[in-house]
C-alpha positions in Angstrom: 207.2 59.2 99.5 208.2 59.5 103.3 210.5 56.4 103.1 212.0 58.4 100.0 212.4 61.8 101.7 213.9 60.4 104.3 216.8 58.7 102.1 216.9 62.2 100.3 218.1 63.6 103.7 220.0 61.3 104.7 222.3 61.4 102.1 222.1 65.4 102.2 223.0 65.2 105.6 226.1 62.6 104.7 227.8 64.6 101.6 227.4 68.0 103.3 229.9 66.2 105.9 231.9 65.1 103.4 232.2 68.1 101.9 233.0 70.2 104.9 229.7 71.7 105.8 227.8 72.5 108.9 225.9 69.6 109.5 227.8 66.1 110.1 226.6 63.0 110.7 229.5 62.2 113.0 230.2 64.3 115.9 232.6 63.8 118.9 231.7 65.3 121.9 235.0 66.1 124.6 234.4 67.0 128.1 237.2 69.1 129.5 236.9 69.5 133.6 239.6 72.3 134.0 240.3 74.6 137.2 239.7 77.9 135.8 240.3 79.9 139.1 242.3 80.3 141.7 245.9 79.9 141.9 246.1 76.9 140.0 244.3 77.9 137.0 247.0 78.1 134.9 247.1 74.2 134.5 243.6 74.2 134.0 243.6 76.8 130.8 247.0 74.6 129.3 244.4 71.5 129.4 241.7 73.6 127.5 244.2 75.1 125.0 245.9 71.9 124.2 242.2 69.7 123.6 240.9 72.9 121.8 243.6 72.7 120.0 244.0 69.2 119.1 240.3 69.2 118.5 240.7 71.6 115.4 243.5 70.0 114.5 241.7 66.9 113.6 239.2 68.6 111.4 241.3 70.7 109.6 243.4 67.5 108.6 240.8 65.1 108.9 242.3 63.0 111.5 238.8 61.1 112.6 236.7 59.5 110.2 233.8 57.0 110.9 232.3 55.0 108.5 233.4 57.5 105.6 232.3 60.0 107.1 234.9 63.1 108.6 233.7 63.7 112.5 233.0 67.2 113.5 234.1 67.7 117.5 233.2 70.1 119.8 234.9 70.3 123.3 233.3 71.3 126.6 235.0 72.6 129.3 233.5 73.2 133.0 235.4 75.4 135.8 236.6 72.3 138.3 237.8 74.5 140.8 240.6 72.5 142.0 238.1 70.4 143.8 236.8 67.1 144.2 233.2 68.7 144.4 233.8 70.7 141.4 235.3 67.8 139.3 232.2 65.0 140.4 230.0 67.9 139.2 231.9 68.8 135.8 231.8 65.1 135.1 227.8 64.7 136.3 226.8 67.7 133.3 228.9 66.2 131.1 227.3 62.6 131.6 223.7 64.7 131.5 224.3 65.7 128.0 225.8 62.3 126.8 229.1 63.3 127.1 231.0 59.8 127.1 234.9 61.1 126.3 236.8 63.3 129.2 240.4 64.9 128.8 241.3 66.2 132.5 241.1 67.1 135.1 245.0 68.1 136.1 244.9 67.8 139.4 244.7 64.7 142.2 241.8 66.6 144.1 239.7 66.5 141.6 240.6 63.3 139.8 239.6 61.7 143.0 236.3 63.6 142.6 235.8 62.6 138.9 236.3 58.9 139.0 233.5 57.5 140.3 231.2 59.3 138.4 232.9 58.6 135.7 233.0 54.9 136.0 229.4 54.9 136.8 228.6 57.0 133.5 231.0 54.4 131.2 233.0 57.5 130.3 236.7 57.4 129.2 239.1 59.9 130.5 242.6 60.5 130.5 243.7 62.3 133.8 246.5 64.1 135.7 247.2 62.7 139.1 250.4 62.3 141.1 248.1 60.3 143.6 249.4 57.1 144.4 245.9 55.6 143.2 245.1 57.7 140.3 244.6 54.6 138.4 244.2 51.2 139.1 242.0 47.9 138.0 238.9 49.6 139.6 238.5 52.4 136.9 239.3 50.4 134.2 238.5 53.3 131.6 240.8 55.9 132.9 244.4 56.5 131.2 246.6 58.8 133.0 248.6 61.1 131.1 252.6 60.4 132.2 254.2 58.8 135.9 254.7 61.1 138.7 257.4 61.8 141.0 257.6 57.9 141.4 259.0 58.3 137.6 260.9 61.3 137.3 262.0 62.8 140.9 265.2 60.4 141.6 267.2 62.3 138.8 266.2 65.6 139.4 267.1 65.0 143.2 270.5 63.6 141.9 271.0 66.4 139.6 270.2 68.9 142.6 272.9 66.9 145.1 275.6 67.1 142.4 275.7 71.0 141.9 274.3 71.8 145.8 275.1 69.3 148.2 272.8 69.3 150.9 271.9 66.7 153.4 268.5 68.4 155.2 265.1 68.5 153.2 262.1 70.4 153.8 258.8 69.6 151.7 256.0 72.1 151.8 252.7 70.7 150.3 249.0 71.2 150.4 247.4 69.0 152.4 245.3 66.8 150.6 246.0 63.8 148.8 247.4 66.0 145.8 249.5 67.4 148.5 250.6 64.2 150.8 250.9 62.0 148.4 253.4 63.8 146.2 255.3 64.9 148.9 255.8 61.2 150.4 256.7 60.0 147.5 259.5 62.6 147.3 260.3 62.3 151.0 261.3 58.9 150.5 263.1 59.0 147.3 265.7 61.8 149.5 265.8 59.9 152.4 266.5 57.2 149.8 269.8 59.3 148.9 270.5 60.0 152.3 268.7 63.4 153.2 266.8 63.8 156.3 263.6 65.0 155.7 260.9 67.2 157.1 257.4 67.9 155.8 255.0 71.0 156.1 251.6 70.6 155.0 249.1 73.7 154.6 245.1 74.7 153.6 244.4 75.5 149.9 243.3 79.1 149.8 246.6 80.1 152.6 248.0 83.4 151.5 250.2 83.9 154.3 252.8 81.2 154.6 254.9 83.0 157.9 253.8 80.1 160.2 255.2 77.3 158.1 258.3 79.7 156.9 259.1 80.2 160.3 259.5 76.2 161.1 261.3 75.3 158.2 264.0 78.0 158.8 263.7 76.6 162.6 264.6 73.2 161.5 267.7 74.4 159.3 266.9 72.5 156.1 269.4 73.2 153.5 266.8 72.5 150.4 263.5 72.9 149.9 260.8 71.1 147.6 257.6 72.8 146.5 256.1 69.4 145.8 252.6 69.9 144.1 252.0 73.3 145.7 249.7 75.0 142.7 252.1 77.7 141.2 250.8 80.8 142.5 251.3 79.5 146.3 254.8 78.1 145.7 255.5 81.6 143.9 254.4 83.2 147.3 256.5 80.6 149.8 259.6 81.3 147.2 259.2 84.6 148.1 258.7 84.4 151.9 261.4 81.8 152.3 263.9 84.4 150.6 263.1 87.0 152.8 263.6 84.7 155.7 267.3 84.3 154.4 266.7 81.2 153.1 269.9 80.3 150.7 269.5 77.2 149.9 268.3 75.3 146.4 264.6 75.1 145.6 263.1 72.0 144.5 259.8 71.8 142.1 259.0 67.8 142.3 255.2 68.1 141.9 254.9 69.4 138.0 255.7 72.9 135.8 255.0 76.3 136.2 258.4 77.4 136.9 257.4 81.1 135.2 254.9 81.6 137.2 256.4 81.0 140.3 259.2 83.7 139.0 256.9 86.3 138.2 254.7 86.1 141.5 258.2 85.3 144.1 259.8 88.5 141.8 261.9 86.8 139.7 264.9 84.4 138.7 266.8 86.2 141.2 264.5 85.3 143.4 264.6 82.1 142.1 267.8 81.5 142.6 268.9 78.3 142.6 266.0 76.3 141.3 265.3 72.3 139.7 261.9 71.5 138.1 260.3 68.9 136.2 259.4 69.8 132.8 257.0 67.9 130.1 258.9 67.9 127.5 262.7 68.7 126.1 262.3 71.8 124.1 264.4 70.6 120.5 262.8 71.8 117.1 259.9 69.3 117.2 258.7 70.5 119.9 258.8 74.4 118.8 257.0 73.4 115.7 254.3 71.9 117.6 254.0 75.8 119.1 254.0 77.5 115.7 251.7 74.9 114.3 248.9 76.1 117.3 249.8 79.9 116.6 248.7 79.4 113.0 246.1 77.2 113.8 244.2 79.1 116.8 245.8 82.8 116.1 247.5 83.4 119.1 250.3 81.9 121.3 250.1 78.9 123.0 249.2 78.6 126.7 251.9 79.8 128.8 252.6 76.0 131.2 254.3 73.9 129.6 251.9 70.9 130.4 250.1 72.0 127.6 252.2 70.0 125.6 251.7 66.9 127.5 247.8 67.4 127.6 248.3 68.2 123.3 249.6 64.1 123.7 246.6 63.1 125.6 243.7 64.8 123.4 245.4 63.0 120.2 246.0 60.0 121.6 241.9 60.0 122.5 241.3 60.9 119.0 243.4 58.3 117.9 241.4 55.6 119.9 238.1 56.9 118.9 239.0 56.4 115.6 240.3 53.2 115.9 237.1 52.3 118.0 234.7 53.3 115.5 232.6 54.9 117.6 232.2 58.3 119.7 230.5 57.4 122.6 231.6 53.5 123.5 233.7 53.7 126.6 234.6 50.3 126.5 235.2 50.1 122.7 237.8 53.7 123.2 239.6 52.5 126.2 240.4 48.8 124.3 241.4 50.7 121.1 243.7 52.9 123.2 245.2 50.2 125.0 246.6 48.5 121.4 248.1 52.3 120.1 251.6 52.6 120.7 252.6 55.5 122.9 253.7 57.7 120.3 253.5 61.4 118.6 254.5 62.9 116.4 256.0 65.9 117.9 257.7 64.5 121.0 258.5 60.7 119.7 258.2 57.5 121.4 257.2 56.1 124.5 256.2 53.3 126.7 252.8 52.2 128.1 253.6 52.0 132.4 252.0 51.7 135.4 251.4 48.0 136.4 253.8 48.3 138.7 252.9 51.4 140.3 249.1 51.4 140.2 248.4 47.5 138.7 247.6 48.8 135.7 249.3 49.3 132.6 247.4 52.8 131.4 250.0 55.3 131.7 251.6 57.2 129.4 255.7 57.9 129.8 257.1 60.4 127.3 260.8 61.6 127.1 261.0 64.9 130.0 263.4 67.3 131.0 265.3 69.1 133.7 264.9 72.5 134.2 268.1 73.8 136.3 268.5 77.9 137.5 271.6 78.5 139.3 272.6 81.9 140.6 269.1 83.5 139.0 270.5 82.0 135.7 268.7 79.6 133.5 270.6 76.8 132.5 269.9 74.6 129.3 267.5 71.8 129.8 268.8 67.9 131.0 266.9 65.3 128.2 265.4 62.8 130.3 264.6 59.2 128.3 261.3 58.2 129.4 260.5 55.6 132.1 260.2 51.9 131.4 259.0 49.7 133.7 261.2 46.7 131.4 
């Protein structure tokens, strides 16, 4: 009688999942480290958006299925702070309740923080990190989401020389290794095409910037690079360096946020002559993707633009776990993900990178774009193909 009760519910339990109910027998758990304050938060609620997102996504259209069976999933997301405290603790609950798939954190800080743990836990995560050792043979179950500066800064610098010729540099960064090892990595590639270089390096949580103002204008640098300086700081040096009488074109080699840094410097006049990385090239593709998560989630999608790339990361997860067969196999994800070819459906095709960079080949490269103000004016976007290491 127990032995047939129990078969009873069991296969209860399995059509009620088939048939879209409550319970399923399948259930995907995501943990999502984001910073949630401060001035960097704005990446942090892109990466929520884009894996809540995605995660609803793959219900509605049945996009993971185990054994026959369609996989509810349920996303997590912990306040990292921007730190490497906050991430090792994010990554610690989420290991407490079993939590064996990550998609974050954004930031080098706290990837740094996350890692270890995350190793130690057999987790799989795919991460943001312009560090130079975000991956590597060591954490063999961490993907990172696209190349850094190392991939994309050369042709924004070379689009910046041909409309502002300059041959002085100054690069203002935080300064810790999501800081310094940005801005090194830029230094190099302008000293590369003949700029001299100077770099600035301040405490996350400055407000006033005067100090470091006041040296760069000293040193007469006729360009300026935010690096990775979170977009609410680089909106606040913008400003300063204006007011200083700074003229001269602003780089942003360290990731998007470019509206952000208008509205808190005051604007694209403000702005002035600007160059930026962006994600993605905005074509019709890409636009859908934005009315698909307006119809989907009822509102508009997160304001930075990296919610697109983090949109790429969460399905790509999907796509191993389902591949994997399992929810909660670290080992069994991270092979499946290392046969699927870097592609969506939104943005197109790309290339698996990394081993020459890092040693190993987990990184994703996706077409990008060029973001170009001159005189307070946006300009269209450069299409950028993505980086190959062939």
């Amino acid at each position: 009688m127990t032995m047939r009760l129990g078969r009873f519910m069991c296969g209860t339990l399995l059509a009620s999942a088939a048939f879209g109910g409550a319970v399923s027998a399948c259930e995907l758990k995501i943990g999502v480290p984001a910073v949630l304050s401060g001035p960097a938060a704005q990446w942090g609620i892109a990466l929520r958006g884009a894996t809540e997102f995605a995660a609803k996504e793959a219900m509605e259209e049945k996009r993971l299925v185990i054994n026959g069976v369609a996989c509810t999933i349920s996303v997590k997301t912990i306040d990292s702070k921007y730190s490497a405290e906050g991430a090792a603790s994010a990554a610690s609950a989420f290991a407490a309740e079993g939590i064996k798939v990550i998609v974050g954190p954004v930031g080098s800080p706290e990837v740094t923080g996350m890692k270890p743990v995350a190793t130690r836990n057999r987790m799989v995560a795919m991460v943001n990190s312009f560090a130079k050792n975000s991956i590597g043979p060591e954490w063999p179950t961490v993907f990172h989401i696209g190349p850094g500066p190392s991939g994309w800064a050369a042709p924004i610098i070379d689009a910046g020389l041909q409309r502002f010729k300059f041959k002085t540099a100054a690069i203002v960064a935080p300064n810790d290794q999501g800081g310094t090892d940005i801005a090194s990595v830029n230094a190099d590639i302008f000293k590369q095409r003949g700029v001299s270089v100077t770099e600035e390096y301040y405490q996350r949580g400055t407000t006033n910037f005067a100090p470091i103002v006041t040296r760069i204008m000293s040193s007469n640098a006729e360009a300026l690079d935010l690096a990775s300086s979170p977009a609410g700081d680089a909106g606040i040096i913008v400003k300063q360096m204006r007011q200083a009488g700074f003229t001269g074109p602003i780089f942003r080699l360290g990731g998007p946020g470019t509206d952000e840094i208008a509205r808190v410097a005051g604007g694209l006049d403000i702005l002035k002559d600007f160059l930026w990385y962006e994600p993605v090239y905005m074509d019709d593709k890409m636009r859908a993707l934005e009315q698909k998560y307006e119809k989907l989630m009822g509102s508009a999608r997160p304001e930075n633009s990296d919610f697109f790339r983090w949109t790429f990361a969460a399905r790509m997860m999907i796509k191993a776990v389902q591949i994997a067969g399992t929810v909660d196999n670290a080992e069994k994800i991270s092979a499946a993900m290392r046969t699927l070819p870097v592609e969506d459906e939104h943005i197109g095709k790309g290339y698996w990178i990394g081993q020459k960079f890092f040693g190993i080949n987990q990184e994703m490269s996706y077409p990008f774009a060029i973001g170009v103000i001159q005189g307070g004016v946006k300009q269209p976007f450069i299409r950028a193909d993505a980086v190959s290491e062939k």
